[in-house]
C-alpha positions as CSV (number, residue, x, y, z in Angstrom):
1,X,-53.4,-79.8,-16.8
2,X,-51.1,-76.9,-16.0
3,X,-50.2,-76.6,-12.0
4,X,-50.4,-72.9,-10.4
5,X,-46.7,-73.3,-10.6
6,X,-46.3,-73.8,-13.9
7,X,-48.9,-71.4,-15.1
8,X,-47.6,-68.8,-16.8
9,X,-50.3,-65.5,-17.5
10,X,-50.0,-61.6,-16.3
11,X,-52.3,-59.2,-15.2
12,X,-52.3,-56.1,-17.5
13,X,-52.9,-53.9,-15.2
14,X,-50.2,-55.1,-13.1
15,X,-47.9,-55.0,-15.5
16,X,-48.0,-51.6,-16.0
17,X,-48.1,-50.7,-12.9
18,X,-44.7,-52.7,-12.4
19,X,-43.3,-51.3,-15.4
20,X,-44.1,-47.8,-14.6
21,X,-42.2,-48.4,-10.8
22,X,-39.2,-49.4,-12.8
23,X,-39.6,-46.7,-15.2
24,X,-39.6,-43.9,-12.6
25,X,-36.5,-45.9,-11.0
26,X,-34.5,-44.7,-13.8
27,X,-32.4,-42.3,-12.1
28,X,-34.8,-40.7,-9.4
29,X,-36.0,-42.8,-6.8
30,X,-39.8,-43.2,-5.7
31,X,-40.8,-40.5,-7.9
32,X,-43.8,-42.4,-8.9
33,X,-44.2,-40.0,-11.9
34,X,-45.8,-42.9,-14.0
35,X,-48.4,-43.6,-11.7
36,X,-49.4,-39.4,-11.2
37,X,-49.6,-39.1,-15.2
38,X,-51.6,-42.0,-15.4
39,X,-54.2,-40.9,-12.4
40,X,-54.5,-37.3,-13.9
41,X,-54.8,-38.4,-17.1
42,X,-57.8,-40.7,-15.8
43,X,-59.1,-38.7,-13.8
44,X,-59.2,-35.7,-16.4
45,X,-61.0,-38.5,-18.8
46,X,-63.9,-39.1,-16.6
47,X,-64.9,-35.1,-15.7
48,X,-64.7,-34.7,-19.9
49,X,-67.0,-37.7,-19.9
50,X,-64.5,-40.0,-22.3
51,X,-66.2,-43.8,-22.0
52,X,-64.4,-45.8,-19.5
53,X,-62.6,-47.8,-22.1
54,X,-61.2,-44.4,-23.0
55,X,-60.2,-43.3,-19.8
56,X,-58.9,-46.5,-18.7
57,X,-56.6,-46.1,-21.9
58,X,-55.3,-42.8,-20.4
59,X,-54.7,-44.6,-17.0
60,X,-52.2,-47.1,-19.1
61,X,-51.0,-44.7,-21.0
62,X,-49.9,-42.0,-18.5
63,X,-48.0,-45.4,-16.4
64,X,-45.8,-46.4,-19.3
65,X,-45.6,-43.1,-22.0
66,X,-41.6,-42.6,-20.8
67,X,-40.5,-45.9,-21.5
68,X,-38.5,-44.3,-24.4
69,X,-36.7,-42.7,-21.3
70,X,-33.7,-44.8,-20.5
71,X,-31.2,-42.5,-18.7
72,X,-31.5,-40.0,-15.5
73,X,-30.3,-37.2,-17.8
74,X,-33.4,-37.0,-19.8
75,X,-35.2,-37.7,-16.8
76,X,-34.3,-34.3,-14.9
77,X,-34.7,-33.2,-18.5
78,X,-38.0,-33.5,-18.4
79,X,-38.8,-32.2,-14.8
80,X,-36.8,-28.9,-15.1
81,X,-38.6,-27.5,-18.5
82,X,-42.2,-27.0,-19.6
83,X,-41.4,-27.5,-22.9
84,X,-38.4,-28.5,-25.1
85,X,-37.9,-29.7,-29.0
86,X,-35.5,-32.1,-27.0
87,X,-38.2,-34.1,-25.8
88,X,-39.3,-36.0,-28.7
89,X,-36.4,-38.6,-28.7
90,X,-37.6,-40.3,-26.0
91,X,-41.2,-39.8,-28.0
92,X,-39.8,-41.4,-30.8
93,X,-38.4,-44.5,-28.8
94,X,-40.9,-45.3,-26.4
95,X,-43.7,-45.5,-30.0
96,X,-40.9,-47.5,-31.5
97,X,-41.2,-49.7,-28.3
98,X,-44.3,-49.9,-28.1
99,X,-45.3,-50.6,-31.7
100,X,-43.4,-54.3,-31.7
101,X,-44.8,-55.4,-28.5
102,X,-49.1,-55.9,-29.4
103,X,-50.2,-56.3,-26.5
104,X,-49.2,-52.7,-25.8
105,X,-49.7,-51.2,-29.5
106,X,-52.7,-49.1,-29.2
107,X,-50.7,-46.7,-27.3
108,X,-47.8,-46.4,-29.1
109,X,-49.4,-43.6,-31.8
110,X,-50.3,-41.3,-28.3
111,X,-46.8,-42.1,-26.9
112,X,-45.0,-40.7,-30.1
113,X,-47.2,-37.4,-30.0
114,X,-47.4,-36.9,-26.0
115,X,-45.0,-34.1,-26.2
116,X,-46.8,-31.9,-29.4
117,X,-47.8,-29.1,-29.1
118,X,-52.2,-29.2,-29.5
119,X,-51.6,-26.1,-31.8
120,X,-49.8,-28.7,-34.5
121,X,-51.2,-31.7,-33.3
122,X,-54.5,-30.5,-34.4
123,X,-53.6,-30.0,-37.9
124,X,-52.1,-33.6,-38.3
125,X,-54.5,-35.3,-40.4
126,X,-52.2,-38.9,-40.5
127,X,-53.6,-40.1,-37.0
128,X,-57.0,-40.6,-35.6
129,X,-58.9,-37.7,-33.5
130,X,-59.0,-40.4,-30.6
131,X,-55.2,-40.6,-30.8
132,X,-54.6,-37.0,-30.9
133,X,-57.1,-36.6,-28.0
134,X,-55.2,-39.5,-25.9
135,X,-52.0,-38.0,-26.5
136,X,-52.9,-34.7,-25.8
137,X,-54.5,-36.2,-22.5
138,X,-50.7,-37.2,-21.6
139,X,-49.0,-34.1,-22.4
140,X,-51.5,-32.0,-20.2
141,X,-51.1,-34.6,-17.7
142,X,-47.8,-35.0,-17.4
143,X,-47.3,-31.4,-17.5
144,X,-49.7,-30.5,-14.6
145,X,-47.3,-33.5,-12.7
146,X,-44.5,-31.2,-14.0
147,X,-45.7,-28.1,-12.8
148,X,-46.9,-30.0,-9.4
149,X,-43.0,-31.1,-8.8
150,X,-41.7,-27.3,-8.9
151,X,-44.4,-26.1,-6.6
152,X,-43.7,-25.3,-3.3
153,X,-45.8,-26.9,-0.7
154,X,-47.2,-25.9,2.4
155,X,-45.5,-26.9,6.0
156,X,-47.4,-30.9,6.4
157,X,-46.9,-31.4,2.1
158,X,-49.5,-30.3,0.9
159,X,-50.3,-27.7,-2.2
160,X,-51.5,-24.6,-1.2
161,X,-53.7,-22.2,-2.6
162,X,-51.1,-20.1,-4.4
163,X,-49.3,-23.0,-6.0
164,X,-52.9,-23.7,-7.3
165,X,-53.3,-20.9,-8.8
166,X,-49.5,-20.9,-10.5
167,X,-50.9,-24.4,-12.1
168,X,-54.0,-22.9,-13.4
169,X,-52.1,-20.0,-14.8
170,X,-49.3,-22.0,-16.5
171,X,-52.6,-24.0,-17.8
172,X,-54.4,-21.2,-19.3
173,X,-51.7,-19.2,-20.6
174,X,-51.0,-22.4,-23.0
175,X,-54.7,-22.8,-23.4
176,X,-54.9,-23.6,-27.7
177,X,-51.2,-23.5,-28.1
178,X,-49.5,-25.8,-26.3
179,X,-52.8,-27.6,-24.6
180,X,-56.1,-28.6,-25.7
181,X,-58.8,-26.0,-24.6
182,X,-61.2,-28.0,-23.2
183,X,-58.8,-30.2,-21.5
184,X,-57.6,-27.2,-20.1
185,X,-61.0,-26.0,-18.8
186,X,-61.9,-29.3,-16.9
187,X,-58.2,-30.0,-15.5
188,X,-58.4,-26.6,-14.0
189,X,-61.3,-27.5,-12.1
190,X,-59.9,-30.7,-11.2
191,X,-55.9,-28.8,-10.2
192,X,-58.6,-26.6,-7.3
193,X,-60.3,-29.6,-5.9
194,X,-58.6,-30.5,-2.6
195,X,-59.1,-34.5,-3.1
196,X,-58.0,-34.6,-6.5
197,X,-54.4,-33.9,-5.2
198,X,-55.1,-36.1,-1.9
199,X,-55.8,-39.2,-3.2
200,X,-52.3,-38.7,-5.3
201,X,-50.4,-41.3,-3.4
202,X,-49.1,-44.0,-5.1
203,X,-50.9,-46.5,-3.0
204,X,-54.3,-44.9,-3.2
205,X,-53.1,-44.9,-7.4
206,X,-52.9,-48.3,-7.3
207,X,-56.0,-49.4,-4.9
208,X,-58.1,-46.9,-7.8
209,X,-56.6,-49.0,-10.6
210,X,-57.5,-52.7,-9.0
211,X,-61.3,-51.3,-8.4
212,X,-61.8,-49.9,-12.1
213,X,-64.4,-51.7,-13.9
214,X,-63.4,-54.6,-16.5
215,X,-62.9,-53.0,-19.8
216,X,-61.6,-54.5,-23.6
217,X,-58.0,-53.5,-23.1
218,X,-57.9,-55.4,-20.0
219,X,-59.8,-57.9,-20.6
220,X,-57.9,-60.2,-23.4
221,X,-56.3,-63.2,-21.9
222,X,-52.7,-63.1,-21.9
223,X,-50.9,-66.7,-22.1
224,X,-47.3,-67.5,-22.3
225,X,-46.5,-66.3,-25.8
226,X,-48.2,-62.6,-24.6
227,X,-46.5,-62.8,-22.0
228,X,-43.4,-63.3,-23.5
229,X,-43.8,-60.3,-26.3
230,X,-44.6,-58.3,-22.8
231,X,-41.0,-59.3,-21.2
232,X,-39.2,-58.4,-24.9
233,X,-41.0,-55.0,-24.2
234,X,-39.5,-54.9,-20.8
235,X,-36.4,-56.3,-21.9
236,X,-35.9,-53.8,-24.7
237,X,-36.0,-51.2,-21.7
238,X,-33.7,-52.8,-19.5
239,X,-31.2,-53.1,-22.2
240,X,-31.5,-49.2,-23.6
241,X,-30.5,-48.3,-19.8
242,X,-26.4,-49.1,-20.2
243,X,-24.5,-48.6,-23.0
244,X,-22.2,-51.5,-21.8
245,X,-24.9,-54.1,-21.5
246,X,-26.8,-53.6,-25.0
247,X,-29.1,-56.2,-25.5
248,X,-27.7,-58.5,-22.9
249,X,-31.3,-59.7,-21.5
250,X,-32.1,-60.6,-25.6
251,X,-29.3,-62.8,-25.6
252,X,-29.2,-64.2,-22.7
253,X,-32.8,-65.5,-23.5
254,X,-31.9,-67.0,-26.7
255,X,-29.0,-68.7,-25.2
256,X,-31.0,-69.9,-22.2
257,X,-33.6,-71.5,-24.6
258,X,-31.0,-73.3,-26.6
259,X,-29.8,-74.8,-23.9
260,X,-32.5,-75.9,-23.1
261,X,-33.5,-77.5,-26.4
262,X,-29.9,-79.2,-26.0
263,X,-31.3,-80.6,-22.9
264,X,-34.2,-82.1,-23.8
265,X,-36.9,-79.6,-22.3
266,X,-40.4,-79.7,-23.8
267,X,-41.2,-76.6,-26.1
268,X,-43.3,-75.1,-23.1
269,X,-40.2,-75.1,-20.7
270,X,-38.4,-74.0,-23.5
271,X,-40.5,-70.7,-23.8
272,X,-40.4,-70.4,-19.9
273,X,-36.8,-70.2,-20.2
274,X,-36.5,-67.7,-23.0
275,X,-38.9,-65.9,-20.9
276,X,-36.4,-66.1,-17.4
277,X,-33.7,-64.8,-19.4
278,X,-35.8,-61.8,-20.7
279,X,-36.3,-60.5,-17.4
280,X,-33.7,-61.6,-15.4
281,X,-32.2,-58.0,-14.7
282,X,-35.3,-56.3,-14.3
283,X,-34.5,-55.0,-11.1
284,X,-31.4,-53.3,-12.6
285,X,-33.1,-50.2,-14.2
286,X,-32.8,-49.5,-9.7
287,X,-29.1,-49.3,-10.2
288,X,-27.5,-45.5,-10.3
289,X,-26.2,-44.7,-13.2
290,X,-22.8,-44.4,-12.6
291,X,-22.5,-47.9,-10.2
292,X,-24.1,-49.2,-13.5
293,X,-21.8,-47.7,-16.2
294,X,-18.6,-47.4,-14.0
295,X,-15.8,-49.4,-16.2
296,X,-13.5,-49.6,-13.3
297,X,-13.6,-51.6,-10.2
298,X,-16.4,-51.3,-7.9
299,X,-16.1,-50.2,-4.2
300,X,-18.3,-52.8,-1.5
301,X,-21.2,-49.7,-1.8
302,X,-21.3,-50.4,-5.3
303,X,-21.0,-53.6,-5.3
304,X,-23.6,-53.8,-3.0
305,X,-25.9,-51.6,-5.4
306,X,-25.5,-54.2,-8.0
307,X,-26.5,-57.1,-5.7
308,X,-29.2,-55.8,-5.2
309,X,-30.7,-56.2,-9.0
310,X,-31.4,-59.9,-8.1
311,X,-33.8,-59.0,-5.3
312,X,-35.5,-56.2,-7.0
313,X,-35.7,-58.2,-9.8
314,X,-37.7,-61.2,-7.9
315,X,-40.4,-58.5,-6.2
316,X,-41.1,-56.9,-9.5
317,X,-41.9,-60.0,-11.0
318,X,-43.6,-61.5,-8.1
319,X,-46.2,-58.5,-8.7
320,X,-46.7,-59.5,-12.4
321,X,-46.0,-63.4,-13.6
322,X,-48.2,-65.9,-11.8
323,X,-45.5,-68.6,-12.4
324,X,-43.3,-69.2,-9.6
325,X,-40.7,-71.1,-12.0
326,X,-40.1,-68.1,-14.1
327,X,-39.7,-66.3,-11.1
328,X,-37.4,-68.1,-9.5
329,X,-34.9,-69.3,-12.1
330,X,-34.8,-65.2,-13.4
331,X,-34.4,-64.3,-9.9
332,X,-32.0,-67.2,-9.0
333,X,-29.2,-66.0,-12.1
334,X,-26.2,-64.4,-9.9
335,X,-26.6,-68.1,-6.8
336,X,-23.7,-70.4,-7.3
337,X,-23.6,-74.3,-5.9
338,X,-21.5,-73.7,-3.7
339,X,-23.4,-70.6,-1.7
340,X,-21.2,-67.8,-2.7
341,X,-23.7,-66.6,-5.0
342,X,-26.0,-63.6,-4.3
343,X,-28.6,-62.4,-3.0
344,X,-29.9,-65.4,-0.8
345,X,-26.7,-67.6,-1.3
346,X,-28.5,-70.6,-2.1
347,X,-26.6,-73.8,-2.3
348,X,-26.5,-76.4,-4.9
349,X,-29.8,-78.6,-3.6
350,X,-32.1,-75.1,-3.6
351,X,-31.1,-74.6,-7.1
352,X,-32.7,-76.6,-9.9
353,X,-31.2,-77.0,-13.5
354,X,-33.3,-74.1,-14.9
355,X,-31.7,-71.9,-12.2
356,X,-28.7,-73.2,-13.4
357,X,-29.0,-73.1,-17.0
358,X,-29.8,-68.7,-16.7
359,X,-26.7,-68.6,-14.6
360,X,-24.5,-70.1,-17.0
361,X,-26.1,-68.1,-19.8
362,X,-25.6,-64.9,-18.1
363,X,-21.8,-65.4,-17.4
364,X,-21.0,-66.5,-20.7
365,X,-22.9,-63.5,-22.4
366,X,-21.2,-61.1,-20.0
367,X,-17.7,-62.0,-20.6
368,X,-18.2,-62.3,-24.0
369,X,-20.3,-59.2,-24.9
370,X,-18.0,-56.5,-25.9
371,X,-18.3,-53.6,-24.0
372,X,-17.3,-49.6,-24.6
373,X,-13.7,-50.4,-21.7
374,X,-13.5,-53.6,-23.5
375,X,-14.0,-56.1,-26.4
376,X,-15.8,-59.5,-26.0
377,X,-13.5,-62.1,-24.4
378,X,-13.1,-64.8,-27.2
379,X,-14.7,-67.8,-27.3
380,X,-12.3,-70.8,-25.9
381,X,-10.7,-68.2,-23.1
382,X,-14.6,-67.5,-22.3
383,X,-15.1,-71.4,-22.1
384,X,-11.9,-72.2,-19.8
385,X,-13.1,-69.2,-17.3
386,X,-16.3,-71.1,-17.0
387,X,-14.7,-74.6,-16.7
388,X,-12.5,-73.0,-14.1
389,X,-16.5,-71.9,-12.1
390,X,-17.3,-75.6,-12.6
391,X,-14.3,-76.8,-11.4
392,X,-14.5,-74.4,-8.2
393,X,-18.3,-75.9,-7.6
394,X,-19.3,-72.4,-8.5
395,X,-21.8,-73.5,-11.9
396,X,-23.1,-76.6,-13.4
397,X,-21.1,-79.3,-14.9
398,X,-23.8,-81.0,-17.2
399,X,-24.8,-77.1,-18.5
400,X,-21.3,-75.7,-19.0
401,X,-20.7,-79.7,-20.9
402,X,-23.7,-78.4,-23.4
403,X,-22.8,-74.8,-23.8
404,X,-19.0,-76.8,-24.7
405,X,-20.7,-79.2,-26.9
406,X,-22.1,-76.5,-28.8
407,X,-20.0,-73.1,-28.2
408,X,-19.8,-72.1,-31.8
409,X,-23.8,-71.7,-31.7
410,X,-23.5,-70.1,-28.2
411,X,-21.0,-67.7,-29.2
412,X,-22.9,-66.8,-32.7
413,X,-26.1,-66.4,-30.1
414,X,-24.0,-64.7,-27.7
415,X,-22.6,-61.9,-29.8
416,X,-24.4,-62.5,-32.8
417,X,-21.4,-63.1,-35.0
418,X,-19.1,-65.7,-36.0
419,X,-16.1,-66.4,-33.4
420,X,-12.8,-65.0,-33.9
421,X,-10.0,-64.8,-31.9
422,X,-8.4,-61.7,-29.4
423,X,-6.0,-61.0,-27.0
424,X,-7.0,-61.3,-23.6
425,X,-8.5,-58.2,-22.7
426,X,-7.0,-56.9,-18.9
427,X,-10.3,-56.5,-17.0
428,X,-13.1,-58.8,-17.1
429,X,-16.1,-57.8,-14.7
């Protein structure tokens, strides 16, 4: 029987919640922009009279239909234009996201169209009218949050009558074109009803979503290989944030569960541990931008922004995995034996060998993933700046002895090529 500790299952619905938090992290903070779309969008649904499967469909939708957006640019992008052909690239990613993870792949047709024009959209006879319709749901929705964010509001925060109106306006004036008419018709009512735009507060979003009805989408049960194509899905948009860390998460997962094989862990723990290193920097789509990207040396502010992945990497996952091991060894990846790790500085007897192994996995990707200031440190210079962590009590002897006993494979996993030789590069971070 599997303990509560070692179960490992997600909530759907709290996965996209989380994942939306994170997405609207991308360069704005608390913007909640996920979780507005998503209420509008279900909200809109129900006065049309869509079924609640449909509606609830908009609700997910609206909470991850940017995760093609991986920079702050394209963010402010998006919340300073009504309309721009420049939009569609992050279209274009997020459905390309979306499409490999299955959990998620019944809104990855919507996601690629949530930016079309209804005008064109209309005529496109390769999709289904129920993907049209959702996807159209999304663009009027995230629009209406659009126009909401350049509206002025009254003294106490709250939209007054004339901004409204200036909603309703830019609604109709698109009416056919641009926007579905109907659509158009019922969000209007909705944009001049007072507790519509009250009960747009992230909590009360998120109180709505854990009292809708059970539905399909919702309802399938969602084990540890669904839960690990959900954390490639994450992963993939953790990854797409920096430029300098490409793919880092992906390979630290691999390495992590060879490691593990090397060590004798069951398939199960294997998976758990693939799963750890998927989602082990979660909490860094948080990080700025440029503390994120900077080549140079940090400052102690900085630095201090980057410590602070680890711990919003443990809350965000605390609100979607049920297994405390997962948790803890992904959160766990930046302690060190001897306490001079971060965030909690945990010593060696609070840190079990998973812990461990995630640690080791994550240094030896980062030094030797090449980076745009730097190449990839090579292989046996890689290996002696680890021995050097184990010798200073800093990382685990018995995993850096198996990552030794089989660098060639770790490098090839690492960097996903064959190990050559460089000169020393003259900044490692």
């Amino acid at each position: 029987m599997v303990s509560n500790r070692d179960e490992v299952s997600v909530d759907l619905r709290c996965v996209l919640l989380g994942i939306s938090k994170a997405l609207d992290a991308v360069g704005v903070d608390e913007l909640h922009h996920g979780h507005r779309v998503g209420y509008i969008a279900y909200c809109c649904a129900k006065k049309m009279g869509w079924s609640e499967e449909q509606a609830q469909l908009g609700f997910a939708l609206g909470l991850v239909h940017d995760c093609g957006v991986s920079q702050a640019s394209e963010l402010s992008m998006l919340l300073t234009e009504m309309h721009s052909e420049c939009f569609h690239a992050h279209c274009e990613r997020g459905f390309q996201l979306l499409s490999e993870c299955e959990p998620l792949a019944a809104l990855s047709l919507p996601t690629l169209y949530h930016h079309t024009p209804w005008a064109k959209l209309e005529l496109n006879s390769t999709i289904s009218d129920s993907d049209k319709l959702l996807a159209a749901l999304i663009f009027i929705s995230d629009r209406v949050d659009y126009l909401y964010s350049v509206s002025q509001p009254d003294q106490y925060g709250n939209l007054c009558r004339a901004g409204k109106q200036s909603i309703i306006d830019q609604l109709t004036s698109n009416a056919g074109e641009l926007f579905e008419t109907n659509m158009v018709q019922h969000m209007c009512e909705l944009v001049d009803n007072d507790d519509f735009w009250f009960s747009m507060n992230c909590e009360y979003i998120e109180a709505l979503s854990r009292q809708l009805e059970p539905v399909p989408f919702y309802g399938t049960n969602l084990g540890l290989d669904e839960t690990i194509e959900l954390a490639e899905f994450i992963a993939k948009i953790v990854d797409a944030k920096s430029t300098f860390t490409f793919q880092h998460s992906s390979k630290v997962a691999l390495l992590t569960r060879y490691i593990g094989k090397q060590l004798g862990y069951s398939n199960r723990t294997q998976k758990k541990l693939y799963l750890a290193g998927l989602v082990h920097d979660f909490g860094k789509l948080k990080t700025p931008d440029h503390v994120l990207h900077k080549p140079g040396d940090l400052t102690e502010q900085e630095y201090n922004c980057i410590k602070r992945h680890a711990t919003d990497t443990r809350f965000a996952l605390q609100s979607m995995l049920k297994s405390q091991d997962v948790i803890e060894w992904a959160s766990n990846h930046h302690e060190r034996l001897d306490g001079s790790g971060y965030p909690k500085g945990k010593t060696a007897k609070e840190l079990d060998q998973p812990s461990r192994i995630v640690a080791v996995a994550d240094v030896f990707q980062a030094l030797t993933q090449s980076r745009p200031y730097r190449e990839g440190i090579p292989l046996d210079i890689a290996l002696n700046i680890l021995a050097q962590q184990v010798i200073d009590n800093e990382l685990d002897a018995v995993v850096f002895q198996c990552v030794k006993d089989n660098a060639h494979t770790c490098y090839e996993l690492s960097v996903g090529k064959e190990s050559v030789q460089k000169e020393k590069p003259s900044e490692v971070r």
